[in-house]
Biopython code that builds the backbone (N, CA, C, O; Angstrom):
import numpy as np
from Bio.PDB.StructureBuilder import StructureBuilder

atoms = [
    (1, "UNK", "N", (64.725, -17.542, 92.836)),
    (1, "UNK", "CA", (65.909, -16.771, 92.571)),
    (1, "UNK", "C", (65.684, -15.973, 91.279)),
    (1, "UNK", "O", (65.106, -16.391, 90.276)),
    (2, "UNK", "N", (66.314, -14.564, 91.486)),
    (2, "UNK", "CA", (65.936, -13.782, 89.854)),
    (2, "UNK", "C", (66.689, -14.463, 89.055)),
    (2, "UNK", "O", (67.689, -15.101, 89.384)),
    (3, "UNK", "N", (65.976, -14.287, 87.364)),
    (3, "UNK", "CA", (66.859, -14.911, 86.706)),
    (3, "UNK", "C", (68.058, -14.294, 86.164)),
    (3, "UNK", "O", (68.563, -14.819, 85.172)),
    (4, "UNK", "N", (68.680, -13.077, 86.756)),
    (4, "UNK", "CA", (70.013, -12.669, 86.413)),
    (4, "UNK", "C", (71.081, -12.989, 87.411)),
    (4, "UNK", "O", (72.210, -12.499, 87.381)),
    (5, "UNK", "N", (70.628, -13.880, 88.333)),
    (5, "UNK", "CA", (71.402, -14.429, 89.469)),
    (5, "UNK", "C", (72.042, -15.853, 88.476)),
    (5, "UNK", "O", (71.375, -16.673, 87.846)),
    (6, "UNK", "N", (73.659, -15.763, 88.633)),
    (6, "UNK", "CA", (73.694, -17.007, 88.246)),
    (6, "UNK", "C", (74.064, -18.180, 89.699)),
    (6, "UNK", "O", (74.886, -18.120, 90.613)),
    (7, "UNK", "N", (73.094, -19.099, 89.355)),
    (7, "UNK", "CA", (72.757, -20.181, 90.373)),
    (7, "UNK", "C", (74.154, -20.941, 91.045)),
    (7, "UNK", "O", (74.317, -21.160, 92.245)),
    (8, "UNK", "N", (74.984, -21.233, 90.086)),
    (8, "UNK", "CA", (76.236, -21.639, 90.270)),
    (8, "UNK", "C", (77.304, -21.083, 91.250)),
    (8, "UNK", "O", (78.270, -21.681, 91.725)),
    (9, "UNK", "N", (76.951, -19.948, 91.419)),
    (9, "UNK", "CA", (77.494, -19.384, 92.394)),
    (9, "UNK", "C", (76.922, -18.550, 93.816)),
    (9, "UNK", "O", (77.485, -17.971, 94.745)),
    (10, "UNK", "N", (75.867, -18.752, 93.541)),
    (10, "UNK", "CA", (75.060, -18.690, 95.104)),
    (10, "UNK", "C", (73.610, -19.633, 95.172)),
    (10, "UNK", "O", (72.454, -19.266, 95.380)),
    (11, "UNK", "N", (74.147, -20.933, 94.921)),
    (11, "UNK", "CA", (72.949, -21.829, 94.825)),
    (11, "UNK", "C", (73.319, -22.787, 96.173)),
    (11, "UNK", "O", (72.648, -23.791, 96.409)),
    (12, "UNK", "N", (74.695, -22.292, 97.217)),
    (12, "UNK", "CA", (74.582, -22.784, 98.215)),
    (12, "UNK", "C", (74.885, -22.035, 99.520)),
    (12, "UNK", "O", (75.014, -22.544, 100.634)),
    (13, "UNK", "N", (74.995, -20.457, 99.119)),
    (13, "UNK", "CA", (74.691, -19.691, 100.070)),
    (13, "UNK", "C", (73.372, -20.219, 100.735)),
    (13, "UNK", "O", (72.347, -20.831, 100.439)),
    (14, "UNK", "N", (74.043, -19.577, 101.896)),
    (14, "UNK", "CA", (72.808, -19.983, 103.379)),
    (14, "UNK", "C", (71.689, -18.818, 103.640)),
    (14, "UNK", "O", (72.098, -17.659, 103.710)),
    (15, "UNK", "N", (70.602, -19.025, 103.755)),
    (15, "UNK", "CA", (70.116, -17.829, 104.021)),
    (15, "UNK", "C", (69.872, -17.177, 104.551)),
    (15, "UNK", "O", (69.066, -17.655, 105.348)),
    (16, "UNK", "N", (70.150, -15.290, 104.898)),
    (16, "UNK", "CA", (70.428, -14.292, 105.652)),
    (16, "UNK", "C", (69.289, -14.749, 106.617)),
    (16, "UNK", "O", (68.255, -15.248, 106.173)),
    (17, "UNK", "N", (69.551, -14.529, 108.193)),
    (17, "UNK", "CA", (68.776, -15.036, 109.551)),
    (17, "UNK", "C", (68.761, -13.265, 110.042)),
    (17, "UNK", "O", (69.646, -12.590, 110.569)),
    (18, "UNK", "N", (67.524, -12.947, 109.661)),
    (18, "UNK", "CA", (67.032, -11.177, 110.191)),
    (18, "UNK", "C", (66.687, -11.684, 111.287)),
    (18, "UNK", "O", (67.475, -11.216, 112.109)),
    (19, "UNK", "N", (65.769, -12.567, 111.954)),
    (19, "UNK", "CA", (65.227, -12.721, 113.542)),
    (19, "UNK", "C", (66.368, -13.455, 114.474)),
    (19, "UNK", "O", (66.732, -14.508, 114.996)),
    (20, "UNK", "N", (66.471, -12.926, 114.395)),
    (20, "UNK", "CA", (67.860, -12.613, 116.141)),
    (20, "UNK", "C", (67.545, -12.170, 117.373)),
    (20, "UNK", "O", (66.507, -11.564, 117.639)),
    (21, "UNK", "N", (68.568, -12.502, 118.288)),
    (21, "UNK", "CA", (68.320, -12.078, 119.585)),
    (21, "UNK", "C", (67.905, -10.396, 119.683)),
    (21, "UNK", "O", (66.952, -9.826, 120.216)),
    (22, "UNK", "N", (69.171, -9.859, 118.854)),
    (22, "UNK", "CA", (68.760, -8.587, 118.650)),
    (22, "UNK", "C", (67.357, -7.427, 118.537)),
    (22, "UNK", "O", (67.050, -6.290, 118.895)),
    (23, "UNK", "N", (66.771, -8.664, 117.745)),
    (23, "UNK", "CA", (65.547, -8.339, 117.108)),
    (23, "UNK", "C", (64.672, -8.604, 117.997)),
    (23, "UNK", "O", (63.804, -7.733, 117.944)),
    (24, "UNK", "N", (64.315, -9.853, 119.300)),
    (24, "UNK", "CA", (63.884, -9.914, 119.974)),
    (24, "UNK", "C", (64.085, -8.875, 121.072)),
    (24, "UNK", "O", (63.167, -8.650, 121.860)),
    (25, "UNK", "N", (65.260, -8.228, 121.154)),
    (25, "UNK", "CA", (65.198, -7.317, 122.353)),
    (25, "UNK", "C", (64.631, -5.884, 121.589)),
    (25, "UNK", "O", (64.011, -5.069, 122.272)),
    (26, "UNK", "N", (64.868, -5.640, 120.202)),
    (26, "UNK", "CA", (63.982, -4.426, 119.726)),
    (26, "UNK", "C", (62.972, -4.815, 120.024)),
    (26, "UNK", "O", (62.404, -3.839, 120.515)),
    (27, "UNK", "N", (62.038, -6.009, 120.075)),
    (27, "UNK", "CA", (60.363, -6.076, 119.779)),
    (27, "UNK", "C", (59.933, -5.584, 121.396)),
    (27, "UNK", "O", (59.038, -4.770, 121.627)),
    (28, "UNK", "N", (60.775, -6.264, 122.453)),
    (28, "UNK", "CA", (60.527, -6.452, 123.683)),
    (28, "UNK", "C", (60.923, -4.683, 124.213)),
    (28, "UNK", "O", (60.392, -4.201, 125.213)),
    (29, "UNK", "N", (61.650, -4.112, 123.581)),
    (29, "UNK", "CA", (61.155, -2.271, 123.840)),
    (29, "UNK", "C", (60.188, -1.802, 123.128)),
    (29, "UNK", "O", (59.517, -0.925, 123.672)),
    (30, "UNK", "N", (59.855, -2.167, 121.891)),
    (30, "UNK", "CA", (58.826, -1.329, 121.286)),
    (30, "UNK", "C", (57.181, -1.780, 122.322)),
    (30, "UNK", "O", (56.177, -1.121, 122.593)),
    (31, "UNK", "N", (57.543, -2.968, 122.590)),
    (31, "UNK", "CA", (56.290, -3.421, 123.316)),
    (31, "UNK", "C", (56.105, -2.332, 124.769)),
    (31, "UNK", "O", (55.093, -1.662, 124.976)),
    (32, "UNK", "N", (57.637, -2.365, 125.894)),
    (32, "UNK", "CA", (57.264, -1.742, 126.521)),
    (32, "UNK", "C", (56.995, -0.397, 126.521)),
    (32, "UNK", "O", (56.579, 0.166, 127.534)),
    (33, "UNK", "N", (57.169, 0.103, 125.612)),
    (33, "UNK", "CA", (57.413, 1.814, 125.223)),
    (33, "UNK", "C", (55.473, 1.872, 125.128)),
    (33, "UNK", "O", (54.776, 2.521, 125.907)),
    (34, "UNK", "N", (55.039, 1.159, 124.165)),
    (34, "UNK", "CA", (53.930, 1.479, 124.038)),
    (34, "UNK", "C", (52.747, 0.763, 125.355)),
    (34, "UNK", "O", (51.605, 1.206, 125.238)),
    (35, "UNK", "N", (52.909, -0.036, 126.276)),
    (35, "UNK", "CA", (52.496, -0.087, 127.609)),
    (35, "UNK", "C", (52.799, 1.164, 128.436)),
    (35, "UNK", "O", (52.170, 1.548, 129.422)),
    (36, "UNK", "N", (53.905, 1.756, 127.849)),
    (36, "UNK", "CA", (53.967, 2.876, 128.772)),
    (36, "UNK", "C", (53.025, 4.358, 128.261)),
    (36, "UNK", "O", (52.636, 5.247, 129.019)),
    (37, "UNK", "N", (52.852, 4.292, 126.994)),
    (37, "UNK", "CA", (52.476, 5.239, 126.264)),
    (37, "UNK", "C", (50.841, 5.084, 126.945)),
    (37, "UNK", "O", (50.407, 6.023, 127.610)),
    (38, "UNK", "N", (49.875, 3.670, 126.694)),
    (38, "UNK", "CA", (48.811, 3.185, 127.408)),
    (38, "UNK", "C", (48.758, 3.765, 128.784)),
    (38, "UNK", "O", (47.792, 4.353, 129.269)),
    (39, "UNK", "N", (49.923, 3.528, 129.363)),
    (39, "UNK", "CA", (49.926, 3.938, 130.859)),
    (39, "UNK", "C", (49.531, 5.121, 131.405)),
    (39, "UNK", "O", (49.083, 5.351, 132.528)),
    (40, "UNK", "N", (49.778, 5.959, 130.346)),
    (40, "UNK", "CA", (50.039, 7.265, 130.505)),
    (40, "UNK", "C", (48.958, 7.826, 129.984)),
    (40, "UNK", "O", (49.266, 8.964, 129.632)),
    (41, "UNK", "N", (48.018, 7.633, 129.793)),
    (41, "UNK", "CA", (46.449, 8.075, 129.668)),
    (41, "UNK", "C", (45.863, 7.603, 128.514)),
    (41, "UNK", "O", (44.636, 7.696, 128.475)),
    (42, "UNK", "N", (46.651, 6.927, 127.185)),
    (42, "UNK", "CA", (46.158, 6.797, 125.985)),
    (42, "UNK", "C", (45.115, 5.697, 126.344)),
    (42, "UNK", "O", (45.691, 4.640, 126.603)),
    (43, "UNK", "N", (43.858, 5.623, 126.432)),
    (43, "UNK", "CA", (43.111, 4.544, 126.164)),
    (43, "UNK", "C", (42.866, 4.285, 125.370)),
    (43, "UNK", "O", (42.433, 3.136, 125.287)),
    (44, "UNK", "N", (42.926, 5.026, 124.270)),
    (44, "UNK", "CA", (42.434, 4.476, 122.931)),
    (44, "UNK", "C", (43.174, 3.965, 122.293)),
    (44, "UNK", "O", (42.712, 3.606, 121.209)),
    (45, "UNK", "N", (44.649, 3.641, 122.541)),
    (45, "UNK", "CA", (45.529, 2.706, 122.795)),
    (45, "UNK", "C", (45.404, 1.272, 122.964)),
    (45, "UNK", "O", (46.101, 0.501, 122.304)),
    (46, "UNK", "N", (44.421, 0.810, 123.948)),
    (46, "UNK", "CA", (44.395, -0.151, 124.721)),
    (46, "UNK", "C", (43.994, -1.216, 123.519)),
    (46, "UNK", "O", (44.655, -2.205, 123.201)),
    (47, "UNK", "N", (43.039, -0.875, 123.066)),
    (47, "UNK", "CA", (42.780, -2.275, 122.263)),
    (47, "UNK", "C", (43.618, -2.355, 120.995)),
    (47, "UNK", "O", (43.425, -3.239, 120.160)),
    (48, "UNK", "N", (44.463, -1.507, 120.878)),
    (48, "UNK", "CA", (45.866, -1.464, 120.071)),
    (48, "UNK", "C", (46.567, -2.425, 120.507)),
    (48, "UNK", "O", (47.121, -3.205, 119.734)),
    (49, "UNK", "N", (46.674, -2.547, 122.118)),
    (49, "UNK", "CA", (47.250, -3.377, 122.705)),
    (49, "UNK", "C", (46.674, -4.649, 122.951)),
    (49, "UNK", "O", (47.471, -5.569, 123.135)),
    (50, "UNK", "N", (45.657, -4.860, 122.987)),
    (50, "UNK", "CA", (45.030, -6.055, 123.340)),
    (50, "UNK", "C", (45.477, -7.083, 121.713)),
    (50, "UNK", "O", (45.826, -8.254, 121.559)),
    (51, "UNK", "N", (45.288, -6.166, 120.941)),
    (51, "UNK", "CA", (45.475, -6.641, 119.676)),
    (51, "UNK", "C", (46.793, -7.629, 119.483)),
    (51, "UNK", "O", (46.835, -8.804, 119.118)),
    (52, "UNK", "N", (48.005, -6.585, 119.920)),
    (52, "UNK", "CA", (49.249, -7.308, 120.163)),
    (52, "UNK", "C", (49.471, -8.658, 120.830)),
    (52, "UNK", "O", (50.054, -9.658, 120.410)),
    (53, "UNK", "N", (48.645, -8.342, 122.361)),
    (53, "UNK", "CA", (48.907, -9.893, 123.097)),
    (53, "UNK", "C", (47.785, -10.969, 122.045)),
    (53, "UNK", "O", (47.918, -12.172, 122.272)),
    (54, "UNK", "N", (47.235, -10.767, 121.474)),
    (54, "UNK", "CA", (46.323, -12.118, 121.054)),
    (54, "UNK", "C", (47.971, -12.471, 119.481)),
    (54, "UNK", "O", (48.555, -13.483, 119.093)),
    (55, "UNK", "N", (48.038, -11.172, 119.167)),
    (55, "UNK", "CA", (48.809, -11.990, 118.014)),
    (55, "UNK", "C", (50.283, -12.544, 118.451)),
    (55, "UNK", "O", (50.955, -13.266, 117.714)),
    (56, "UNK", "N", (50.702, -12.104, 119.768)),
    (56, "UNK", "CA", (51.604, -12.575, 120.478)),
    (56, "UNK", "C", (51.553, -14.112, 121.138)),
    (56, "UNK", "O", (52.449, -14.900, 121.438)),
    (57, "UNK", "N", (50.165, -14.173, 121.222)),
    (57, "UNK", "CA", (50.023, -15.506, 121.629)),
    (57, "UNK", "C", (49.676, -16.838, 120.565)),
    (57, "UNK", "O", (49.853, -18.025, 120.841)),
    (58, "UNK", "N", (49.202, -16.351, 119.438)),
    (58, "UNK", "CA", (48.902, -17.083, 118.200)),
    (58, "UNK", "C", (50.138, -17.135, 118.259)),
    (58, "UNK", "O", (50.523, -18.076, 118.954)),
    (59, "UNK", "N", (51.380, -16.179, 117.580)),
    (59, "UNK", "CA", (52.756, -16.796, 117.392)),
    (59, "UNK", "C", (53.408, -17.889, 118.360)),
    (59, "UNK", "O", (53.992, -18.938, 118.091)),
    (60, "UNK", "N", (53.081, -17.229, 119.682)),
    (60, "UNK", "CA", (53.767, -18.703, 120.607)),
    (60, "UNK", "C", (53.223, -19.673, 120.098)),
    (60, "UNK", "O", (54.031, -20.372, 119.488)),
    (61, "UNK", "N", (51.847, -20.157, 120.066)),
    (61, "UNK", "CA", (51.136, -21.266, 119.546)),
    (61, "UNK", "C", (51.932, -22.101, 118.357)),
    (61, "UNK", "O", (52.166, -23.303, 118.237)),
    (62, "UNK", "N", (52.341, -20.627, 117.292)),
    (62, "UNK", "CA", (52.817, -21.373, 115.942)),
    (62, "UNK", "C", (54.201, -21.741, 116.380)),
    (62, "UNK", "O", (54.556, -22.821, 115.910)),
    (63, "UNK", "N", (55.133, -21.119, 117.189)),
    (63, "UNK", "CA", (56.633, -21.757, 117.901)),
    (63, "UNK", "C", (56.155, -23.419, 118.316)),
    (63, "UNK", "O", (56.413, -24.549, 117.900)),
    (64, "UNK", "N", (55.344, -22.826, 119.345)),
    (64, "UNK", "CA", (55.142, -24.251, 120.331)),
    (64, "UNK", "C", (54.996, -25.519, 119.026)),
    (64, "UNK", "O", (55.719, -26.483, 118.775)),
    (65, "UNK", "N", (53.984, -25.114, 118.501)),
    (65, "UNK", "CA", (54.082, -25.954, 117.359)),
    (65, "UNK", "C", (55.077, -26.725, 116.702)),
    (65, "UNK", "O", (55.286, -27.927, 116.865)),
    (66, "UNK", "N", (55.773, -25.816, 115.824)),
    (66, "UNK", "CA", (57.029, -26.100, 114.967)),
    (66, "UNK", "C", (57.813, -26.967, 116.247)),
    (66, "UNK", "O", (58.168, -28.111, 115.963)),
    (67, "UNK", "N", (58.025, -26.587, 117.303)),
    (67, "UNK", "CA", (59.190, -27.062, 118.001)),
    (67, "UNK", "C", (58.697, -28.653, 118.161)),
    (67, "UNK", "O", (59.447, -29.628, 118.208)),
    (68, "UNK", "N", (57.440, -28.655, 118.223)),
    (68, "UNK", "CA", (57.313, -30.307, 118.704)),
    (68, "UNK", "C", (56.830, -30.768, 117.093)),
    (68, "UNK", "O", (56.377, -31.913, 117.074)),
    (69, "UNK", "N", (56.848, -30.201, 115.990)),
    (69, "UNK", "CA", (57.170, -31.057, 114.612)),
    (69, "UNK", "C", (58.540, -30.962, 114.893)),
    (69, "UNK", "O", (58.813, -30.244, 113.931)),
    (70, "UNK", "N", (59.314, -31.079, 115.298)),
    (70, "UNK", "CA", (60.453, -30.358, 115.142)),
    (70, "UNK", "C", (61.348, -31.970, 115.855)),
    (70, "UNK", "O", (62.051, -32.845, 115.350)),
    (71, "UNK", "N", (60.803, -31.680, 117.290)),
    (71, "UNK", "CA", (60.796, -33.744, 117.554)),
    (71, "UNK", "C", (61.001, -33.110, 119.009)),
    (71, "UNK", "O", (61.171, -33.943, 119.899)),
    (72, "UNK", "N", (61.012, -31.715, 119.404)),
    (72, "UNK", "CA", (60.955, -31.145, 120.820)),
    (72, "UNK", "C", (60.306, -31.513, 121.786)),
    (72, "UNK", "O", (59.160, -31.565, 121.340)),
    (73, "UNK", "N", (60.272, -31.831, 122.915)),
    (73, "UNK", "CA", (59.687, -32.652, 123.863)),
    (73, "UNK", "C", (59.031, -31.833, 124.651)),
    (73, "UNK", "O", (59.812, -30.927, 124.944)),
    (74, "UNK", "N", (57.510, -31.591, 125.392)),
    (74, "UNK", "CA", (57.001, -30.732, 126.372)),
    (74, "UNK", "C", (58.072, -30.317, 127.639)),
    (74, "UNK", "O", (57.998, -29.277, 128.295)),
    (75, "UNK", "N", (59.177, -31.498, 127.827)),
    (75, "UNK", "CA", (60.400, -30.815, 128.601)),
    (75, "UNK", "C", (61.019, -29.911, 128.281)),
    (75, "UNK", "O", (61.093, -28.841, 128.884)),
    (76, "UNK", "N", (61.863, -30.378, 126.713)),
    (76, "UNK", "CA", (62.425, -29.362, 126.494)),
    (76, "UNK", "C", (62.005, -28.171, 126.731)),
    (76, "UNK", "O", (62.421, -27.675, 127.778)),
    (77, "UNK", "N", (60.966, -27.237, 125.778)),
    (77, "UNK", "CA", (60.206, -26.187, 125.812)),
    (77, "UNK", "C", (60.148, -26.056, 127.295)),
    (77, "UNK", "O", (61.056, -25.274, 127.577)),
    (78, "UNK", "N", (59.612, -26.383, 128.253)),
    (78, "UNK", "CA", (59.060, -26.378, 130.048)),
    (78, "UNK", "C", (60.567, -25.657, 130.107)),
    (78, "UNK", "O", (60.747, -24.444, 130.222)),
    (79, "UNK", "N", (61.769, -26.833, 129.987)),
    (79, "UNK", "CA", (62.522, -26.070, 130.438)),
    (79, "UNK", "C", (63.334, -24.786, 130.182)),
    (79, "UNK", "O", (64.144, -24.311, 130.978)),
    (80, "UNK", "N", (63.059, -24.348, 129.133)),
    (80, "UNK", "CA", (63.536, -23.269, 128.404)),
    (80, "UNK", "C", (62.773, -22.000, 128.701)),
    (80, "UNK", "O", (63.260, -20.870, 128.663)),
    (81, "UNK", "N", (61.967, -22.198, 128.895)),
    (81, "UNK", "CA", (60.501, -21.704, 129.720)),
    (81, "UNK", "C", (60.529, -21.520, 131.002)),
    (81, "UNK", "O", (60.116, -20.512, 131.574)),
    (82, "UNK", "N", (61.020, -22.492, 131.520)),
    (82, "UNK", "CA", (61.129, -21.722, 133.088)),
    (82, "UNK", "C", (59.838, -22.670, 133.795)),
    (82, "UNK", "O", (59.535, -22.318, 134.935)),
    (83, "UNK", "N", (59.088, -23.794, 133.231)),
    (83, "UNK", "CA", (58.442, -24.086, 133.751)),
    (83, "UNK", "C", (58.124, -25.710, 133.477)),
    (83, "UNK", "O", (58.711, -26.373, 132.621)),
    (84, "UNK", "N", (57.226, -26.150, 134.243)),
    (84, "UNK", "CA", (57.245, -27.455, 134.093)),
    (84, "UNK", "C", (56.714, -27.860, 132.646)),
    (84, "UNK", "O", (56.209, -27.016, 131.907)),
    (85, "UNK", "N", (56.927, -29.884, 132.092)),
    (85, "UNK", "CA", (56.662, -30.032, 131.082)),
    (85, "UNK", "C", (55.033, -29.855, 131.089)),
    (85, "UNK", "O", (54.286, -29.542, 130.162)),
    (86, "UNK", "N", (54.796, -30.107, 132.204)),
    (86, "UNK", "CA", (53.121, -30.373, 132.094)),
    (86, "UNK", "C", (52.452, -28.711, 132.375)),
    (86, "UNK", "O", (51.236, -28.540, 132.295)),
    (87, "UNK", "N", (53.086, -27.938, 132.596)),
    (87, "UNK", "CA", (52.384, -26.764, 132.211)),
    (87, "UNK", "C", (52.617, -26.349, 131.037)),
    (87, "UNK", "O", (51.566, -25.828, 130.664)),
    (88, "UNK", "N", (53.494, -26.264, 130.115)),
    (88, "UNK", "CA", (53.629, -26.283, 128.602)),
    (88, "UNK", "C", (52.823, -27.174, 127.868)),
    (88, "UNK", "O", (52.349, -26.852, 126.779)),
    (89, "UNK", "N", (52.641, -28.247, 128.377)),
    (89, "UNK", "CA", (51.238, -29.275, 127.594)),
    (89, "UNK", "C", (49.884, -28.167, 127.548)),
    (89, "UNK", "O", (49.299, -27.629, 126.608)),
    (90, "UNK", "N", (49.649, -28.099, 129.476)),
    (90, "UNK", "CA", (48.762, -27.619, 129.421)),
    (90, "UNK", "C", (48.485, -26.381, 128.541)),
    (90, "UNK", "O", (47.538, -26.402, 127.754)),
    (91, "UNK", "N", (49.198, -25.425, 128.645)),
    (91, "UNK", "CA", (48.982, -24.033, 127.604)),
    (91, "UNK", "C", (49.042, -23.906, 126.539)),
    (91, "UNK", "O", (48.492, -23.029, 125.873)),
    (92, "UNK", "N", (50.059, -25.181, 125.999)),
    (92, "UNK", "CA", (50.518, -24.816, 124.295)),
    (92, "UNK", "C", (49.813, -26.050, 123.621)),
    (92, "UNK", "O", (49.866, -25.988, 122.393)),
    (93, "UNK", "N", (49.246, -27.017, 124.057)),
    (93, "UNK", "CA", (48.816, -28.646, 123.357)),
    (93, "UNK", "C", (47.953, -28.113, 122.415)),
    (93, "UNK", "O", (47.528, -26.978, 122.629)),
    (94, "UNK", "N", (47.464, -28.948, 120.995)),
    (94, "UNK", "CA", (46.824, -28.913, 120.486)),
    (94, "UNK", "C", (45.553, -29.133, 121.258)),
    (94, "UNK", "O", (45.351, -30.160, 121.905)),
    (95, "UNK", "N", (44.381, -27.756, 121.139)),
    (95, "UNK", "CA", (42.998, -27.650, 122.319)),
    (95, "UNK", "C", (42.182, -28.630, 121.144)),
    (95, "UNK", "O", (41.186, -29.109, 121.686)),
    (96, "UNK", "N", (42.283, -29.012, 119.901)),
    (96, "UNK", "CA", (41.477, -29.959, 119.342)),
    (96, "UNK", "C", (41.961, -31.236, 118.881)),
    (96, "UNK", "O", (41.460, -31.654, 117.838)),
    (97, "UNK", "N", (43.065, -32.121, 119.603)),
    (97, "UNK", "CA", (43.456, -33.485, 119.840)),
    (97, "UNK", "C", (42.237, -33.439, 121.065)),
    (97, "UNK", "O", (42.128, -32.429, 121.761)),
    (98, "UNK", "N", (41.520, -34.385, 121.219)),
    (98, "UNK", "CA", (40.636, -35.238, 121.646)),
    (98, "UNK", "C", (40.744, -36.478, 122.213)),
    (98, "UNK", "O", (41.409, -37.269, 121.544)),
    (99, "UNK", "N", (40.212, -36.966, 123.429)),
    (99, "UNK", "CA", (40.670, -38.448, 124.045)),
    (99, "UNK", "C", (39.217, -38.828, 123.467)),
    (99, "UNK", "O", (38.429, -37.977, 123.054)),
    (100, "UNK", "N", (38.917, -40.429, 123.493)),
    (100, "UNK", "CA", (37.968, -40.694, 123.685)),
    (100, "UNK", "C", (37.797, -41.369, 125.046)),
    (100, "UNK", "O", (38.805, -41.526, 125.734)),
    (101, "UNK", "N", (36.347, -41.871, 125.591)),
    (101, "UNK", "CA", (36.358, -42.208, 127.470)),
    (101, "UNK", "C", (37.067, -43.223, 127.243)),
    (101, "UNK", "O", (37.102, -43.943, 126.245)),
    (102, "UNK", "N", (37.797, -43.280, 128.459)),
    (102, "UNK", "CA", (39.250, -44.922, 128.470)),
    (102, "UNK", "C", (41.033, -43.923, 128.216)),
    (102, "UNK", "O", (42.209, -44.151, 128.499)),
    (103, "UNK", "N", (40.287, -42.844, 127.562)),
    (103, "UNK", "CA", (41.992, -42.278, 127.975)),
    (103, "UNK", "C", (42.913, -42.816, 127.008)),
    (103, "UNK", "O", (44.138, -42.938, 127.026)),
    (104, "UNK", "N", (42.000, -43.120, 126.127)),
    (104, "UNK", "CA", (43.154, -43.873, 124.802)),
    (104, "UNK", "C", (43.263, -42.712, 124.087)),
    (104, "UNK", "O", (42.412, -41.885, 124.415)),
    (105, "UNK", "N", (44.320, -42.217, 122.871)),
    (105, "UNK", "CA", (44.499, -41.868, 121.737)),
    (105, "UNK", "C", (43.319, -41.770, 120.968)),
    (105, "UNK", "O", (42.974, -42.933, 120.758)),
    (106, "UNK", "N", (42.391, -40.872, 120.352)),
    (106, "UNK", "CA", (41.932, -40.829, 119.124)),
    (106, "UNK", "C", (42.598, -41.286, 118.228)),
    (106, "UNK", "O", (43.807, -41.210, 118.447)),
    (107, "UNK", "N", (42.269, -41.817, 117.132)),
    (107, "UNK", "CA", (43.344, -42.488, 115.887)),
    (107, "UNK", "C", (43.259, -41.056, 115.046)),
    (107, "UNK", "O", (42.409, -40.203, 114.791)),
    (108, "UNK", "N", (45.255, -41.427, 114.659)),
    (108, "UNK", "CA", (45.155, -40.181, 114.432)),
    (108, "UNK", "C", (46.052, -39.099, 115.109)),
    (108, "UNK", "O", (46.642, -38.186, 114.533)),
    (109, "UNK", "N", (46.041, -39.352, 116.330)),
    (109, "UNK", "CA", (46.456, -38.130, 117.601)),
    (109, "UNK", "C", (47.361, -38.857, 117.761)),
    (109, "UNK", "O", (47.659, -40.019, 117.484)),
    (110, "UNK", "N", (48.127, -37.320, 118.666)),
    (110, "UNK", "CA", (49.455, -37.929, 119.697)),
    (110, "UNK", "C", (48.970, -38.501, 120.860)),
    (110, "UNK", "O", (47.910, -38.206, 121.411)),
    (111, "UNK", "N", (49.643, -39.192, 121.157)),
    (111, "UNK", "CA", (50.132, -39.928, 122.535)),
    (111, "UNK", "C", (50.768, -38.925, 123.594)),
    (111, "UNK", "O", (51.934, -38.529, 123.579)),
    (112, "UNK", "N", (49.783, -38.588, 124.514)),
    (112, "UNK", "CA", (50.719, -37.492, 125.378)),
    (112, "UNK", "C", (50.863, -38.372, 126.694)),
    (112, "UNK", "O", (50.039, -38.244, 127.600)),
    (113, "UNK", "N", (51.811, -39.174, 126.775)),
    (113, "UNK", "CA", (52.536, -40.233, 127.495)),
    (113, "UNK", "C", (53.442, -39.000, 128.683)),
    (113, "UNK", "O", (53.678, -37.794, 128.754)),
    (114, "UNK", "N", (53.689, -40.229, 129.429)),
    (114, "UNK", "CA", (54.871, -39.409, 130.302)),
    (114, "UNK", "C", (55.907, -39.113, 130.348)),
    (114, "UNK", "O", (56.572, -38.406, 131.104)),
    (115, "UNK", "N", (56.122, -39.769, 129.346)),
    (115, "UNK", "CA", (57.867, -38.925, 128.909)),
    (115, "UNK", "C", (57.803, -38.054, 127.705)),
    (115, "UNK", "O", (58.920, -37.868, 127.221)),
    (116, "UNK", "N", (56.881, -37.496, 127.112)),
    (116, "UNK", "CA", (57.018, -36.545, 125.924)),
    (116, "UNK", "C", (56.820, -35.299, 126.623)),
    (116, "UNK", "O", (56.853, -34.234, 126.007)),
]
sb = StructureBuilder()
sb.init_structure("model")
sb.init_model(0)
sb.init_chain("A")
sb.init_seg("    ")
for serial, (resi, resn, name, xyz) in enumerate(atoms, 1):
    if name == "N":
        sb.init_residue(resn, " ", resi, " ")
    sb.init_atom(name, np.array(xyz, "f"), 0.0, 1.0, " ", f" {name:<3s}", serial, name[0])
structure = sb.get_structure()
């Protein structure tokens, strides 16, 4: 906080929430505008675009994440998603949790049991 803010009186304001639905439906036109722009002969475009889906998919990664620190269950997410829990394991799981042979837990790792 600057120090000409006095604390006492906004030391329990909440803080302003910019990512909104709103904001998700701006990202989700700027995205298609420029698929269309690609469409339309720009190739040199394209790996402009390719660029987008990899950092589009790192962010899901960092969601998927947070949501299961979070105490979110591969259901939840599945179902919010539109899809099953075990295809959300499959796509979003940590790719370096490790079994060892026997199907036990690495120590250390989650437990991806049948009800998480």
């Amino acid at each position: 906080m600057p120090p000409h803010v006095k604390r006492p009186l906004t030391g329990r304001r909440r803080g302003r929430v910019v990512e909104n639905d709103e904001y998700a439906a701006f990202l989700a036109r700027a995205l298609r505008a420029y698929a269309a722009r690609v469409g339309k002969g720009d190739i040199d475009a394209i790996a402009g675009m390719a660029a987008i889906a990899a950092e589009a998919d790192t962010a899901m990664r960092t969601a998927v994440a947070g949501l299961r620190t979070a105490g979110y269950s591969w259901a939840d997410i599945g179902d919010r998603l539109g899809i099953t829990r075990q295809a959300a394991q499959q796509r979003w799981r940590d790719k370096t949790t490790t079994r060892p042979p026997g199907g036990e837990s690495a120590p250390g790792t989650e437990q991806e049991g049948a009800l998480s």
